[in-house]
Structure formats: structure tokens, C-alpha cells
N, C-alpha and C positions, 0 to 999 in steps of 0.2 A: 463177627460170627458167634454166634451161640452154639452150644452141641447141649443135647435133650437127652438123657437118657435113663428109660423108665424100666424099673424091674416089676416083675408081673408072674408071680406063683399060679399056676393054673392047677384046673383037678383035674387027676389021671383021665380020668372019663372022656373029659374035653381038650385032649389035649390036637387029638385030629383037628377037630371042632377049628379051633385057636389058629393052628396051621392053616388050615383051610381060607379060614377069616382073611388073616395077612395076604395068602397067596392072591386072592379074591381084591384084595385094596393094595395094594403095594404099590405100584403103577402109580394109580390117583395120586397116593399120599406123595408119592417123590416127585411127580408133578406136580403139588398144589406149590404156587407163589413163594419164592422166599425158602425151598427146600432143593438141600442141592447135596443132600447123602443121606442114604438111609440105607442099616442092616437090622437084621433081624437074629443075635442068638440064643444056644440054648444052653446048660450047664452040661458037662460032661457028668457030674455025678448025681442030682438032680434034673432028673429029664423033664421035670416038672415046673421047673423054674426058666422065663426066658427073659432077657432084655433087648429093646429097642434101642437102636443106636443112632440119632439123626442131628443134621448141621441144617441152622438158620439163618439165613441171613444177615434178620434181624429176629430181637423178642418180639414185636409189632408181628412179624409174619407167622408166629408161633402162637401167637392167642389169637391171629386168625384164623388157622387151622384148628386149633381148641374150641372155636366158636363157631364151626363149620358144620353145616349138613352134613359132610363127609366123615369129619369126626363122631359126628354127633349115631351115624349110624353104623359106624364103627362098634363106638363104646357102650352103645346098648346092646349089641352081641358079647362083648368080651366080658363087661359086666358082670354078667352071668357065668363064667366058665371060672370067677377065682378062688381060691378057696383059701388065700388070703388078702391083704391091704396090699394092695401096687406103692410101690414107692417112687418119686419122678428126682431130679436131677436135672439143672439148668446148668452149664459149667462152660467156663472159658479154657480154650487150649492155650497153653501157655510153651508147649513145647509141641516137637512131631521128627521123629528119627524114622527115616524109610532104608 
């Protein structure tokens, strides 16, 4: 299993916008192939800053949601709303205490 997780600074402006987006794909995305968790937060002290939280499979099923129409019309929405560089993260769980 992979876990994905990308941080994503949005402008104030568009933060509805961002929100909106997500609520609009969420579904899809935790649907598409090879995806079997996906959350969505936001900072408690910057309301501006949010990260996605998601588990794959495989990387195989993550560069083909990267390569996806779904993706692909995702990220030319969100593109637009940053008002800094997104940063991503591919990591292995190595532990999980519930």
C-alpha cells in the first residue's frame, strides 16, 4: 500500500471555490481503481492551507489516476486557486495504533 499525501496552500478568495471542487470529485476520486481511503484536511490555524490524505494500492494505480481525465480535470480547477507550490508525499505506513 502507498499513502499519498499532498499539501496544498490555497488563496483566501478561493477557498469555497477548493471546498466545492473536492465535494464535487470526492466520490470519483475514492472510486477510481487502486484507491481505497481518501480524507480531505484543513489546518486549524491556517484556514488556508489543506492536505489530502489517500491510500493506494499500488503506485501503478496512482500514476493512473495522475494520468487521468479525472485528474486531469480536477487539477486544472485547483491550479488556479494556489497561491503557493503544492507539495506531494508518497510514504509507506510502517506503523497504525487505533
Amino acid at each position: 500500500m502507498l499513502v499519498r499525501i499532498v499539501k496544498l496552500s490555497i488563496n483566501p478568495e478561493n477557498t469555497d471555490s477548493f471546498l466545492a471542487n473536492f465535494e464535487a470529485n470526492k466520490i470519483s476520486i475514492r472510486a477510481f481503481e487502486g484507491c481505497n481511503f481518501l480524507e480531505l484536511y484543513r489546518d486549524q490555524n491556517n484556514t488556508d492551507l489543506f492536505f489530502t490524505y489517500s491510500h493506494w494500492k499500488l503506485e501503478k494505480d496512482l500514476d493512473n489516476y495522475r494520468n487521468s481525465e479525472l485528474f486531469n480535470g480536477i487539477w486544472a480547477k485547483t491550479k488556479k486557486m494556489f497561491n503557493g507550490k503544492p507539495e506531494a508525499w508518497s510514504v509507506d505506513k510502517l506503523a497504525r495504533l487505533d
